[in-house]
MARBA-286615 format. One line per field, with one value per atom (N, C-alpha, C, O): residue in one letter; x, y, z; atom name; residue number from 1. Coordinates in nm, 2 decimals, m for minus. Example, Ala and Ser with C-alpha at 12.3 -4.5 7.8 and 13.67 -1.06 7.14 Angstrom:
<atoms>
residuo = (a,a,a,a,s,s,s,s)
X = (1.32,1.23,1.32,1.42,1.28,1.37,1.29,1.34)
Y = (m0.57,m0.45,m0.33,m0.33,m0.22,m0.11,0.00,0.11)
Z = (0.78,0.78,0.78,0.85,0.71,0.71,0.79,0.80)
atomo = (N,CA,C,O,N,CA,C,O)
num = (1,1,1,1,2,2,2,2)
</atoms>
This chain:
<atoms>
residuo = (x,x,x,x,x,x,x,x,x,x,x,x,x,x,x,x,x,x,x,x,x,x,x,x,x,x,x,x,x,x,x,x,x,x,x,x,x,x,x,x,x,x,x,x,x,x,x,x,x,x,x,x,x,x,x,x,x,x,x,x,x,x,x,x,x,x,x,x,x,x,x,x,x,x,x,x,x,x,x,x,x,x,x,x,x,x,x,x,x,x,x,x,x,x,x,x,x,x,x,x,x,x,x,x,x,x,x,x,x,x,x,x,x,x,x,x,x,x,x,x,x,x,x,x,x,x,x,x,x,x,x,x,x,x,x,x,x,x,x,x,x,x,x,x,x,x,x,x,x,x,x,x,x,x,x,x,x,x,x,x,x,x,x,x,x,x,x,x,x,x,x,x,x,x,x,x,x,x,x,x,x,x,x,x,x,x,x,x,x,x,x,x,x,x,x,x,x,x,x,x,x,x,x,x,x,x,x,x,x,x,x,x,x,x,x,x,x,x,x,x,x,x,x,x,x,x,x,x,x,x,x,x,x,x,x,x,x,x,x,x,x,x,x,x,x,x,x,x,x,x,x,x,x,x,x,x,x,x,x,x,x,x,x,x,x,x,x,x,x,x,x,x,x,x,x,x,x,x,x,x,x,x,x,x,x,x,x,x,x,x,x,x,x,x,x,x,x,x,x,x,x,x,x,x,x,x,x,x,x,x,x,x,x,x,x,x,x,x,x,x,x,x,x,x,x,x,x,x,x,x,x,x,x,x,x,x,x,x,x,x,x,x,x,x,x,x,x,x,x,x,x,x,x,x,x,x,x,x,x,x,x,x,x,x,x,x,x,x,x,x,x,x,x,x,x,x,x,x,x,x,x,x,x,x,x,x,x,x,x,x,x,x,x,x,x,x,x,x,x,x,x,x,x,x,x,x,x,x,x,x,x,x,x,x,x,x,x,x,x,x,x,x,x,x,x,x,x,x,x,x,x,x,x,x,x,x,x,x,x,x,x,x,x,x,x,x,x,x,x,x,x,x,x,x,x,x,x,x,x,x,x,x,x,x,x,x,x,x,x,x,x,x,x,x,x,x,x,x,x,x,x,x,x,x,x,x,x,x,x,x,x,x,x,x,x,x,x,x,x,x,x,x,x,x,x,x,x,x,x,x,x,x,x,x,x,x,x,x,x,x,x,x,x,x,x,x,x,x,x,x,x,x,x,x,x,x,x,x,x,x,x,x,x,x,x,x,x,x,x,x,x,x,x,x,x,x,x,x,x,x,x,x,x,x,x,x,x,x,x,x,x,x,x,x,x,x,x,x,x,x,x,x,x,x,x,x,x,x,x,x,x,x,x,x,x,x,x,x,x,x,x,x,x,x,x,x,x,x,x,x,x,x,x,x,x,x,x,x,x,x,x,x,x,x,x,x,x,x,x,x,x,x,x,x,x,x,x,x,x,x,x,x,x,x,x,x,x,x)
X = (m0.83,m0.80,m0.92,m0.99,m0.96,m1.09,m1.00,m0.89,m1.04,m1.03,m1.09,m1.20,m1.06,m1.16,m1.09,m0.97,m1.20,m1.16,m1.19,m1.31,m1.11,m1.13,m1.15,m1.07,m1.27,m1.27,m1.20,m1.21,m1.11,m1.04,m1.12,m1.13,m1.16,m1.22,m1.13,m1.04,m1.08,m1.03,m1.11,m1.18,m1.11,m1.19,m1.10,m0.98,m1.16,m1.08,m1.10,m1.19,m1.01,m0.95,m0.98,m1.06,m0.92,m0.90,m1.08,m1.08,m1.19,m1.32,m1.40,m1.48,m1.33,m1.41,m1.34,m1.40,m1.21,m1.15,m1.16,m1.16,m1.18,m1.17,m1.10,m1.13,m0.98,m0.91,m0.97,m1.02,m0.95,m0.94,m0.81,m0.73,m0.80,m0.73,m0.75,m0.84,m0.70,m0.74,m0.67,m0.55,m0.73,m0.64,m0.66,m0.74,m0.58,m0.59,m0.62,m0.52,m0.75,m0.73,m0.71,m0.74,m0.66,m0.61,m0.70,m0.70,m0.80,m0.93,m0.76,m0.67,m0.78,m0.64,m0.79,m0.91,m0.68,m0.72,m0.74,m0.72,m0.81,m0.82,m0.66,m0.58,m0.64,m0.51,m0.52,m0.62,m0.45,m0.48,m0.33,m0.32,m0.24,m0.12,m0.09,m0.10,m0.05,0.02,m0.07,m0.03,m0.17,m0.32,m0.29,m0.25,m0.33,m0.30,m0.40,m0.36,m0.51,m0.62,m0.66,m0.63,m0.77,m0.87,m0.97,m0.96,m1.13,m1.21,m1.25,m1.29,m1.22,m1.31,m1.44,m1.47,m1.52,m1.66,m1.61,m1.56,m1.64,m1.62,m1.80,m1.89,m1.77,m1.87,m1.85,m1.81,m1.90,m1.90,m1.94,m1.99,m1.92,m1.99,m2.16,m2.25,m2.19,m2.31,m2.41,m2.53,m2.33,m2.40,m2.39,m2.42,m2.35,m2.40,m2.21,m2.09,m2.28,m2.15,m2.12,m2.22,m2.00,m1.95,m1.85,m1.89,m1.75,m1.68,m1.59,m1.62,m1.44,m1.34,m1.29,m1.33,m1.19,m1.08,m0.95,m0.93,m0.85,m0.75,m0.63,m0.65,m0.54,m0.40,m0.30,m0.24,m0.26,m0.13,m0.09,m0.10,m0.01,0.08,0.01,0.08,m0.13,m0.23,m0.29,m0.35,m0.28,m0.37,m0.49,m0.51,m0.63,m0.72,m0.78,m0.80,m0.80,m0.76,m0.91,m0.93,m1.04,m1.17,m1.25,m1.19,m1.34,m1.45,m1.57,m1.59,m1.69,m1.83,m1.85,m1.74,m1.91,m1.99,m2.16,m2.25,m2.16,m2.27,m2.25,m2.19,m2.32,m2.32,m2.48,m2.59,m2.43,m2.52,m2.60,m2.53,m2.73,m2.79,m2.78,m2.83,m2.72,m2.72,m2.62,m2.63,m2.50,m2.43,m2.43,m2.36,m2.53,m2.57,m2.60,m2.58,m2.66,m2.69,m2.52,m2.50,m2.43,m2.34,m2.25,m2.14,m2.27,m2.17,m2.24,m2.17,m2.39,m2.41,m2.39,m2.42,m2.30,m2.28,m2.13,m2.10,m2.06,m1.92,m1.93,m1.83,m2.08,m2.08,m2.12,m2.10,m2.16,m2.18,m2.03,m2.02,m1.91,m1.80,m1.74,m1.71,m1.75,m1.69,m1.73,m1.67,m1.82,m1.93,m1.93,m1.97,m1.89,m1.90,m1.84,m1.75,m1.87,m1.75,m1.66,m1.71,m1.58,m1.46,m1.48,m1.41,m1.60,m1.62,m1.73,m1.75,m1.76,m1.82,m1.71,m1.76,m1.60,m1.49,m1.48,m1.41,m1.51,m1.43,m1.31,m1.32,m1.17,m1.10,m1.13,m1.19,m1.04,m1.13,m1.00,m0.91,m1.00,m0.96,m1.03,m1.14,m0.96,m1.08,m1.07,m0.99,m1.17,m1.15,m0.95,m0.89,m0.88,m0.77,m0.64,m0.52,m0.70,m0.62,m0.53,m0.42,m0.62,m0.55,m0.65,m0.76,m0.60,m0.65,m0.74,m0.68,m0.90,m0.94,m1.01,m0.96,m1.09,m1.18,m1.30,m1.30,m1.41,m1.52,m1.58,m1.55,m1.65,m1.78,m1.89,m1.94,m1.96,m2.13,m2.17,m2.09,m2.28,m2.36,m2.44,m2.44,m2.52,m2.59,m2.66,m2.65,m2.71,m2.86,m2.76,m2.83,m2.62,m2.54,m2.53,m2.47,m2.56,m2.56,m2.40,m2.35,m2.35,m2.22,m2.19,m2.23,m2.12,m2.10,m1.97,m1.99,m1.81,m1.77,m1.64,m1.60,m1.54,m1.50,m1.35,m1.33,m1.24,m1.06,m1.06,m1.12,m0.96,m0.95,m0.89,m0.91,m0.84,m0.75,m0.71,m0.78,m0.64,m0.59,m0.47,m0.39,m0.45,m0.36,m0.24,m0.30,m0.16,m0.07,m0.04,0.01,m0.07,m0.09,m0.21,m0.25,m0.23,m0.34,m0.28,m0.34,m0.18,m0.13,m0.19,m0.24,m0.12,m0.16,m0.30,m0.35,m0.37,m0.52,m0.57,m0.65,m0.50,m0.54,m0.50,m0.55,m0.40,m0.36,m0.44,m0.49,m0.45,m0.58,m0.70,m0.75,m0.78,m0.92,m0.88,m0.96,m0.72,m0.72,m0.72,m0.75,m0.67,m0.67,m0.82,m0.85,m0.88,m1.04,m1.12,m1.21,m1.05,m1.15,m1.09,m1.10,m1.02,m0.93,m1.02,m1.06,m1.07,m1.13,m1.25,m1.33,m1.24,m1.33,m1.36,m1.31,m1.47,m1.53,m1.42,m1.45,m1.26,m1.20,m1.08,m0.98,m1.15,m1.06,m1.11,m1.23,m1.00,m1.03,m1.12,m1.12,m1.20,m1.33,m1.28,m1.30,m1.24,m1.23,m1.37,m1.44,m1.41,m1.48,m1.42,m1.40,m1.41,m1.38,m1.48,m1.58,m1.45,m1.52,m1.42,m1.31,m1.50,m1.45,m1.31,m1.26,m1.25,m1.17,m1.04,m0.95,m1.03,m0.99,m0.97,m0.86,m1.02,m1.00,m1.06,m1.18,m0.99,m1.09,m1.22,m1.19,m1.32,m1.41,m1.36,m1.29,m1.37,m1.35,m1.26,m1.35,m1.17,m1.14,m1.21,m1.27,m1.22,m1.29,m1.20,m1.10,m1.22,m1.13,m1.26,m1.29,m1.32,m1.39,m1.42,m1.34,m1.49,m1.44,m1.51,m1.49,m1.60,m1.67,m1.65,m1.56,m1.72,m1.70,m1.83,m1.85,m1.92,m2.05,m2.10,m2.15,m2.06,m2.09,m2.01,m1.95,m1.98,m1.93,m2.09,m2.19,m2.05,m2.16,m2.15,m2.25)
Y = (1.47,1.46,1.50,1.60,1.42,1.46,1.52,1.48,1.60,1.64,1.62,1.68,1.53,1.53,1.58,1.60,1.60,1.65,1.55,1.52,1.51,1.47,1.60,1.69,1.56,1.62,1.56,1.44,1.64,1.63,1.69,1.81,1.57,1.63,1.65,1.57,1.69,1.71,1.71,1.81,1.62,1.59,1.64,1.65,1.68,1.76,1.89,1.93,1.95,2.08,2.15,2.25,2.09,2.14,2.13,2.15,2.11,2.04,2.15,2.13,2.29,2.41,2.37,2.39,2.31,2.36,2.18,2.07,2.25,2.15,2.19,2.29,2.12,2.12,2.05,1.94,2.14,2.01,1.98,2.06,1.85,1.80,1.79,1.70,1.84,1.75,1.70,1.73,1.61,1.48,1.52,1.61,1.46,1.46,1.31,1.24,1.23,1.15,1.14,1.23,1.05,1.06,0.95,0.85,0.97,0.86,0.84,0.92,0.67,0.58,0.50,0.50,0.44,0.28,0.18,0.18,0.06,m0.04,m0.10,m0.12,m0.10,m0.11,m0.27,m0.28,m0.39,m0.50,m0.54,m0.59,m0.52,m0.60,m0.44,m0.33,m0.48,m0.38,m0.32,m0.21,m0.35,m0.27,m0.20,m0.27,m0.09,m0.10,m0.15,m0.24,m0.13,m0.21,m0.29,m0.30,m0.38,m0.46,m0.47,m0.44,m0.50,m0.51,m0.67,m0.74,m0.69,m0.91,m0.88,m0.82,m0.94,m1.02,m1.15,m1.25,m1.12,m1.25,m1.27,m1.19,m1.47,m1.52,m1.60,m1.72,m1.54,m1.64,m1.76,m1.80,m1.84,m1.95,m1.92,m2.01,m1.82,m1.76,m1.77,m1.75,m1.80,m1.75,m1.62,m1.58,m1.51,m1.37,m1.31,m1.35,m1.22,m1.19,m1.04,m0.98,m0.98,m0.84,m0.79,m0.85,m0.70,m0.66,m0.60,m0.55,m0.59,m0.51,m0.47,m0.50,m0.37,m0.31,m0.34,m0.29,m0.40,m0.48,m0.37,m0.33,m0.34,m0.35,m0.40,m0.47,m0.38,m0.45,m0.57,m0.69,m0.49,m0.53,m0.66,m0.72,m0.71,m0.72,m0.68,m0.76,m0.58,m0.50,m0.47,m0.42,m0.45,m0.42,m0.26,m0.23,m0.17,m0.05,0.01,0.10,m0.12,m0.04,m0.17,m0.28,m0.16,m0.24,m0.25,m0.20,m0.27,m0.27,m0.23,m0.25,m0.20,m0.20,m0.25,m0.20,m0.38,m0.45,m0.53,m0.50,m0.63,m0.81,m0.82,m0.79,m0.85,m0.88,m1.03,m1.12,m1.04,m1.19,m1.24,m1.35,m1.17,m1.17,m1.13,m1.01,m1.15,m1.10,m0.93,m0.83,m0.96,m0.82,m0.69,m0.57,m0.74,m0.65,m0.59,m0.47,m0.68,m0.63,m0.60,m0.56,m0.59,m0.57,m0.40,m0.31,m0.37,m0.24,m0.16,m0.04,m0.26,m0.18,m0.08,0.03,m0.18,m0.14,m0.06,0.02,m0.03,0.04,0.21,0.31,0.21,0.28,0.36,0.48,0.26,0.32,0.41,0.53,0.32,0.37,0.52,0.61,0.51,0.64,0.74,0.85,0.72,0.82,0.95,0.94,1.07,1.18,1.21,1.14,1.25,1.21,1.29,1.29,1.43,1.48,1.41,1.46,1.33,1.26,1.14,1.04,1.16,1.07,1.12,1.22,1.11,1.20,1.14,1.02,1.21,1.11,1.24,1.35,1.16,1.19,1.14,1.07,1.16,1.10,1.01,1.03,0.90,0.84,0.86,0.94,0.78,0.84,0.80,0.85,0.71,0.70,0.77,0.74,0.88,0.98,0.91,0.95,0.80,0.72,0.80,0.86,0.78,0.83,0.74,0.64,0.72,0.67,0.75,0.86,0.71,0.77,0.68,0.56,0.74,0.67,0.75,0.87,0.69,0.71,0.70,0.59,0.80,0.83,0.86,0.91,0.82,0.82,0.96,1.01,1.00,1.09,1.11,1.22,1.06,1.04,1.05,1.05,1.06,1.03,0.91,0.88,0.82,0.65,0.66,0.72,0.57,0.50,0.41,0.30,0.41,0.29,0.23,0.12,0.26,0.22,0.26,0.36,0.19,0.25,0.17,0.08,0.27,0.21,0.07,0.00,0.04,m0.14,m0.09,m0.17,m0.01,m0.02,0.14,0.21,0.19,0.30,0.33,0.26,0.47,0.52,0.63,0.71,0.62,0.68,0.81,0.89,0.85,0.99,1.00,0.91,1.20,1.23,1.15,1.10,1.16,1.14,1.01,0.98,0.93,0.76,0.77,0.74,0.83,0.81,0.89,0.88,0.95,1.05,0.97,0.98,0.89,0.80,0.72,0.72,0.64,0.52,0.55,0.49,0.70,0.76,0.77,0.74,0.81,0.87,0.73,0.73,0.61,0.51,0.47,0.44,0.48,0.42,0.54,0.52,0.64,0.74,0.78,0.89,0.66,0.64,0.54,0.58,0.43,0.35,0.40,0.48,0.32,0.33,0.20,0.10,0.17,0.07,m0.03,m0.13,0.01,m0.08,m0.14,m0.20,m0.07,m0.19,m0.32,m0.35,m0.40,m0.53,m0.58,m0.52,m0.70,m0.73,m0.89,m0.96,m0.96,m1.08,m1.11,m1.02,m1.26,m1.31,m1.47,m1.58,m1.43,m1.53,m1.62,m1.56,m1.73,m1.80,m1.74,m1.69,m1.76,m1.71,m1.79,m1.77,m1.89,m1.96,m1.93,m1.98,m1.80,m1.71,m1.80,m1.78,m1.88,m1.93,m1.89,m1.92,m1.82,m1.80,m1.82,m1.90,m1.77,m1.82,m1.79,m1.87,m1.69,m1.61,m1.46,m1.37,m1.43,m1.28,m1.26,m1.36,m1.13,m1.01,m0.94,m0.91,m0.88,m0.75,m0.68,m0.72,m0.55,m0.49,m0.43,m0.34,m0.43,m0.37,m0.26,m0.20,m0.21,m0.10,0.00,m0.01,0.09,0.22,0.24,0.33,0.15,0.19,0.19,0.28,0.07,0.01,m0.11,m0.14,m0.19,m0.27,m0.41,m0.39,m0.53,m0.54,m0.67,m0.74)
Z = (m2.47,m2.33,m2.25,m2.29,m2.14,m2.06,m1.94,m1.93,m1.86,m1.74,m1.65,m1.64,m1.54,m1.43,m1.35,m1.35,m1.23,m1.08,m0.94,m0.92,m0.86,m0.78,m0.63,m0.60,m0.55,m0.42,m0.33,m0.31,m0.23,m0.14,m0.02,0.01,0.06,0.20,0.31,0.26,0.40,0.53,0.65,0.67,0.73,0.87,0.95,0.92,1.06,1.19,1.16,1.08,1.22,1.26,1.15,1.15,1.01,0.90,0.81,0.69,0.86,0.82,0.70,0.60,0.77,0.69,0.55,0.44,0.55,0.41,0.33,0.39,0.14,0.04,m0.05,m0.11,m0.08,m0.14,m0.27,m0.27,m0.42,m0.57,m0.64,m0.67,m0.66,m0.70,m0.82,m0.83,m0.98,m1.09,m1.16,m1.18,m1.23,m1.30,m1.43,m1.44,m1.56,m1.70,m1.72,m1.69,m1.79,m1.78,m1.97,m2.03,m2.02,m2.23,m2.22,m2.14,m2.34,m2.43,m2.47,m2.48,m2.49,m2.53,m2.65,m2.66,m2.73,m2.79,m2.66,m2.54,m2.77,m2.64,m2.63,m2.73,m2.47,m2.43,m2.40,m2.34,m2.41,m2.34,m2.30,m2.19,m2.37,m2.30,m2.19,m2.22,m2.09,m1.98,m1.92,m1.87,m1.90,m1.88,m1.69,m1.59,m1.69,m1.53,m1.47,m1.40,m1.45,m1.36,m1.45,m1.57,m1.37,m1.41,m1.36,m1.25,m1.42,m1.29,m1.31,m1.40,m1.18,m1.15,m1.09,m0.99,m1.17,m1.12,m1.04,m1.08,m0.96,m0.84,m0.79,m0.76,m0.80,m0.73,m0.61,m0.62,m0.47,m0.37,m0.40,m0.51,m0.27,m0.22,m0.20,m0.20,m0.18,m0.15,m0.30,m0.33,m0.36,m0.53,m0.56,m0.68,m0.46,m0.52,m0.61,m0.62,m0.64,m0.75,m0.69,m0.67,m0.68,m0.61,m0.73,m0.83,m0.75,m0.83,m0.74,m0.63,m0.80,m0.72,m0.88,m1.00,m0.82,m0.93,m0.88,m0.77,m0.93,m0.91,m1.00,m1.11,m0.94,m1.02,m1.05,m0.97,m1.16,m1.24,m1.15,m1.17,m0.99,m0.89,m0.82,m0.74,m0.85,m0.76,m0.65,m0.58,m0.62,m0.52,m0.52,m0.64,m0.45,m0.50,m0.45,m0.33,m0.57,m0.59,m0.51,m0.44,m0.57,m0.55,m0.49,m0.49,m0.45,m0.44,m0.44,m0.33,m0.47,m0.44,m0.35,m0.30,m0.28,m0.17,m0.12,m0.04,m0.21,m0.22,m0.31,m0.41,m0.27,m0.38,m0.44,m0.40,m0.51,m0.63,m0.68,m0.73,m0.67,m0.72,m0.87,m0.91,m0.95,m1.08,m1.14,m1.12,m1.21,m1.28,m1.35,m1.34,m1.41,m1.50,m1.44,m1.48,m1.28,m1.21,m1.16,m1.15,m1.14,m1.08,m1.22,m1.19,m1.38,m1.47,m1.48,m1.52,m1.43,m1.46,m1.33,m1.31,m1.23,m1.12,m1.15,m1.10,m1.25,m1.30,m1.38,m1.40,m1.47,m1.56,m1.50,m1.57,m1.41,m1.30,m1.27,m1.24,m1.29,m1.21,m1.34,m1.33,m1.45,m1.58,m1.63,m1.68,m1.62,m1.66,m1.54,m1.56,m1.45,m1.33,m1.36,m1.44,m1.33,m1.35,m1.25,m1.15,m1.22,m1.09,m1.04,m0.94,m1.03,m0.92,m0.79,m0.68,m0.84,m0.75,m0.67,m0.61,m0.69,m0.61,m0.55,m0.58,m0.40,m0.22,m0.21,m0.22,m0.19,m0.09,0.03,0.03,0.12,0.27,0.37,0.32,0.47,0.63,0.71,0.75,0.73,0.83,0.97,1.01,1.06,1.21,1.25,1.35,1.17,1.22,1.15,1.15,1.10,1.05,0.91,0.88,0.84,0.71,0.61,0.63,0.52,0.35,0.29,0.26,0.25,0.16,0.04,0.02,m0.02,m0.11,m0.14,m0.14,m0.16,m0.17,m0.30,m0.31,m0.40,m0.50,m0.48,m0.44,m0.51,m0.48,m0.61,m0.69,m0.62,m0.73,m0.69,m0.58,m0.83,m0.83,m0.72,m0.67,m0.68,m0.59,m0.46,m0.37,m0.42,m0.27,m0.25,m0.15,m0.31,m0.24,m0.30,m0.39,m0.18,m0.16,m0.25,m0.22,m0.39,m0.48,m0.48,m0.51,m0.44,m0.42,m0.39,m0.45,m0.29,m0.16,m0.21,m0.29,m0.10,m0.16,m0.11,m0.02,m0.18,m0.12,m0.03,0.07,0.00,0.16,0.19,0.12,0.26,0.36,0.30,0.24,0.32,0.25,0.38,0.44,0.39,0.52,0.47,0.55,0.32,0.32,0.18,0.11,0.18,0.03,m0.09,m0.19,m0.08,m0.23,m0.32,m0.43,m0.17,m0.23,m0.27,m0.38,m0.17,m0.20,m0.34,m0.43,m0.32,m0.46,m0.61,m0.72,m0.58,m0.69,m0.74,m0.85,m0.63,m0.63,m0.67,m0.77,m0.61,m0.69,m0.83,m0.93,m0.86,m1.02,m1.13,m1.25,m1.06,m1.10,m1.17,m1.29,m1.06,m1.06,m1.16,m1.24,m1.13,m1.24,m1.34,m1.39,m1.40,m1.55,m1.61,m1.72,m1.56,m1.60,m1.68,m1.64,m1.80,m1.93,m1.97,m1.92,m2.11,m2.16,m2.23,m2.29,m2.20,m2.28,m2.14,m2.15,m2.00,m1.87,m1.89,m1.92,m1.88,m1.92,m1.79,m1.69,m1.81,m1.73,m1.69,m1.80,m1.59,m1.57,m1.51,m1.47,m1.51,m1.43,m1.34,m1.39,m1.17,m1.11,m1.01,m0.97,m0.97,m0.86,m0.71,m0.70,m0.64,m0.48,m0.45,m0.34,m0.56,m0.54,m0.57,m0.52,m0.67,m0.76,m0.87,m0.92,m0.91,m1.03,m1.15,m1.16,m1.25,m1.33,m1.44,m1.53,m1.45,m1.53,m1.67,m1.74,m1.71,m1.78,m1.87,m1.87,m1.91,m1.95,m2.03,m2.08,m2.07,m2.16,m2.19,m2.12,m2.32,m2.31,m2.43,m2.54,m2.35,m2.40,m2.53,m2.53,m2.66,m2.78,m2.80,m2.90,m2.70,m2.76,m2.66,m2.58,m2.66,m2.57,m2.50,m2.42,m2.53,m2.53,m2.37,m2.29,m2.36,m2.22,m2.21,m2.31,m2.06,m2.05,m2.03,m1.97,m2.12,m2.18,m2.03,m2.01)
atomo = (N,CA,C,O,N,CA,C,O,N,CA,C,O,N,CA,C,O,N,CA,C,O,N,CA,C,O,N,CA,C,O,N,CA,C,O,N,CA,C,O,N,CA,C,O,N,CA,C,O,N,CA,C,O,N,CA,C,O,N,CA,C,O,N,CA,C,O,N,CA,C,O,N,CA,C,O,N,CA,C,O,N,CA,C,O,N,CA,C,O,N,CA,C,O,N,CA,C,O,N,CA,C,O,N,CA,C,O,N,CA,C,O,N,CA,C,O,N,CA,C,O,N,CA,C,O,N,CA,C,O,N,CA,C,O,N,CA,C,O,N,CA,C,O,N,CA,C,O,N,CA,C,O,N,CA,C,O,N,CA,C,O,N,CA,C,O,N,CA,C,O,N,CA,C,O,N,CA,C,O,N,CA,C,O,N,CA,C,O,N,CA,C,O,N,CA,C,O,N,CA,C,O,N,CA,C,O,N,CA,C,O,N,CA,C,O,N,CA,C,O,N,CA,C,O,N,CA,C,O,N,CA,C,O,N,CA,C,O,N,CA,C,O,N,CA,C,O,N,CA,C,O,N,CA,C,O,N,CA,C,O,N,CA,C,O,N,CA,C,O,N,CA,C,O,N,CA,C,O,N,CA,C,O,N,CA,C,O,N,CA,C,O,N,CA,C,O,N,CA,C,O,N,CA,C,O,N,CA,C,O,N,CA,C,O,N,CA,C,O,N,CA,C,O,N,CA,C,O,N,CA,C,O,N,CA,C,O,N,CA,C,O,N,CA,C,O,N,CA,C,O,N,CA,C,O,N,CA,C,O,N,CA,C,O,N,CA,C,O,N,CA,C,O,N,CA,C,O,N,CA,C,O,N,CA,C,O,N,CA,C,O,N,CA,C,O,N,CA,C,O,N,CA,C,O,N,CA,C,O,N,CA,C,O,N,CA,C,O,N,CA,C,O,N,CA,C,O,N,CA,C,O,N,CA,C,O,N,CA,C,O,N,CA,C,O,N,CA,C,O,N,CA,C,O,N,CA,C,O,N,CA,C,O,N,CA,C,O,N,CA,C,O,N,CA,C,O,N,CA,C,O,N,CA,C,O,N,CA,C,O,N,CA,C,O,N,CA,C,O,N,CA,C,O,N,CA,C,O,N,CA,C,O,N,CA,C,O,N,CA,C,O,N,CA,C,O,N,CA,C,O,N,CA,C,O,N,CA,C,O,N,CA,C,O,N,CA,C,O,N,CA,C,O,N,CA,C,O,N,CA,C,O,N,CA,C,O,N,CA,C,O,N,CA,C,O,N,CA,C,O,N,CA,C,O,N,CA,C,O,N,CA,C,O,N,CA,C,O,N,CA,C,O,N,CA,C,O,N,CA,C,O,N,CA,C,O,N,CA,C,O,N,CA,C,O,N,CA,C,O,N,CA,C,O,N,CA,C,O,N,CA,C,O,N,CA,C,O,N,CA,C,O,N,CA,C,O,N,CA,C,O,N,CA,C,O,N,CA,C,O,N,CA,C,O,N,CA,C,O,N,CA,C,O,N,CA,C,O,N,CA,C,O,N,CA,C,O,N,CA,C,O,N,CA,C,O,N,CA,C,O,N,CA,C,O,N,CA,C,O,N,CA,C,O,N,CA,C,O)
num = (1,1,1,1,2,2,2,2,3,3,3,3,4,4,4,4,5,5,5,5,6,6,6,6,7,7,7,7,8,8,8,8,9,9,9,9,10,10,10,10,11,11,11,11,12,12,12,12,13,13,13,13,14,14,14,14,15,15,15,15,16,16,16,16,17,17,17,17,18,18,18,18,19,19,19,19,20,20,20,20,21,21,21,21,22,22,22,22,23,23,23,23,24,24,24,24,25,25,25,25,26,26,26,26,27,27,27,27,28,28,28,28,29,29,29,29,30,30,30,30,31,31,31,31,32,32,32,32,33,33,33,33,34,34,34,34,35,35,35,35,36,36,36,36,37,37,37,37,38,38,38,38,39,39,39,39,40,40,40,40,41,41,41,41,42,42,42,42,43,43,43,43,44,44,44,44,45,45,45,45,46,46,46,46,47,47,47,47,48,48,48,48,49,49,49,49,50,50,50,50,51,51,51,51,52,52,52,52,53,53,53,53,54,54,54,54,55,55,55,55,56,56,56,56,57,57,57,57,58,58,58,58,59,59,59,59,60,60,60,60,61,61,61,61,62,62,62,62,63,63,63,63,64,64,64,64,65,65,65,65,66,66,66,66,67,67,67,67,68,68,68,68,69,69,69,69,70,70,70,70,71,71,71,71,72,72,72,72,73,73,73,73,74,74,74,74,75,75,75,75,76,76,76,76,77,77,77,77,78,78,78,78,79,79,79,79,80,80,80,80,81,81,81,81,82,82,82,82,83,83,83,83,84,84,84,84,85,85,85,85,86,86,86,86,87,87,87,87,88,88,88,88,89,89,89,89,90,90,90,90,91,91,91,91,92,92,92,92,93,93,93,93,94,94,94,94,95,95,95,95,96,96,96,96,97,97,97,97,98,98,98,98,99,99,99,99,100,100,100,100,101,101,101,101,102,102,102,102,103,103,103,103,104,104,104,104,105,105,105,105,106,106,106,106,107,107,107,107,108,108,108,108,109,109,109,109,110,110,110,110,111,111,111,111,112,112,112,112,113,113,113,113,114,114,114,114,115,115,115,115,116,116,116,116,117,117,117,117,118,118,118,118,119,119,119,119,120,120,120,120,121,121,121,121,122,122,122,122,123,123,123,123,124,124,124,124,125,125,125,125,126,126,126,126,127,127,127,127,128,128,128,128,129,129,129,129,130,130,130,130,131,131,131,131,132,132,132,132,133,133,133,133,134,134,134,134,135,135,135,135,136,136,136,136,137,137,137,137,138,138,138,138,139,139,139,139,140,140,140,140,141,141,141,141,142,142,142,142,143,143,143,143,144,144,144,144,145,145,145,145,146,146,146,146,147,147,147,147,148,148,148,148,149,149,149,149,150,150,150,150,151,151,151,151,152,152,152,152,153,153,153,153,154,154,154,154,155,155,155,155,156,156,156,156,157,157,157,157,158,158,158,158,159,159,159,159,160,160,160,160,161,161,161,161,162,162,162,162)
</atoms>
């Protein structure tokens, strides 16, 4: 069992205080039927290639926050998300008093942000625990901007997502 921690920011009034939240996340086998997320490589019209994290329900949980000229560039962006430790997951308040969460990389850069707003912590706290469950065996689609797909994957190693 790994343990991570998610940070809980508070904007406003509340600004002095941080709350931790932590999760249990369980090293599983590779899971493929019932899987809760996914991540899609999607290619615009543009040619450039982005990544989201999708759930079961289809919703999308995460997203890049930058497109990519190359595939590889954007599969080591994912590998980025997988390998992350969850204390580098904020969720937070935005200026409209909604719930997101964002991922920063070592260095502070912004890598990737909630697909959507949350009307309280909780949801948002779900969604980060979601995203900071993900390991080398989330299954990996690749789509055209059309959502048709190119390709599935389902990962066999732990090493990296290749």
């Amino acid at each position: 069992m790994v343990c991570r921690s998610i940070r809980i920011d508070l904007l406003g009034p509340a600004a002095s205080v941080t709350y931790a939240c932590v999760i249990a996340v369980a090293v599983v086998p590779p899971r493929q039927e019932g899987q809760a997320v996914k991540f899609q490589i999607v290619q615009n019209t543009a040619q450039q290639f982005y990544w989201r994290l999708v759930a079961r329900n289809h919703l999308i949980i995460a997203v890049g926050v930058e497109s990519y000229g190359n595939k590889a560039d954007c599969r080591r962006a994912i590998d980025v998300i997988v390998r992350a430790p969850a204390a580098q997951f904020h969720v937070y308040q935005d200026f409209q008093q909604l719930w997101r969460w964002r991922l920063s990389s070592p260095t502070g850069q912004v890598v990737a942000i909630s697909g959507e707003s949350y009307v309280n912590l909780q949801g948002a706290a779900d969604s980060a625990a979601l995203a900071a469950g993900t390991d080398a065996y989330t299954p990996l689609e690749e789509l055209h901007d059309s959502g048709t797909a190119i390709r599935a994957r389902w990962p066999k190693s732990t090493s990296s997502i290749k």
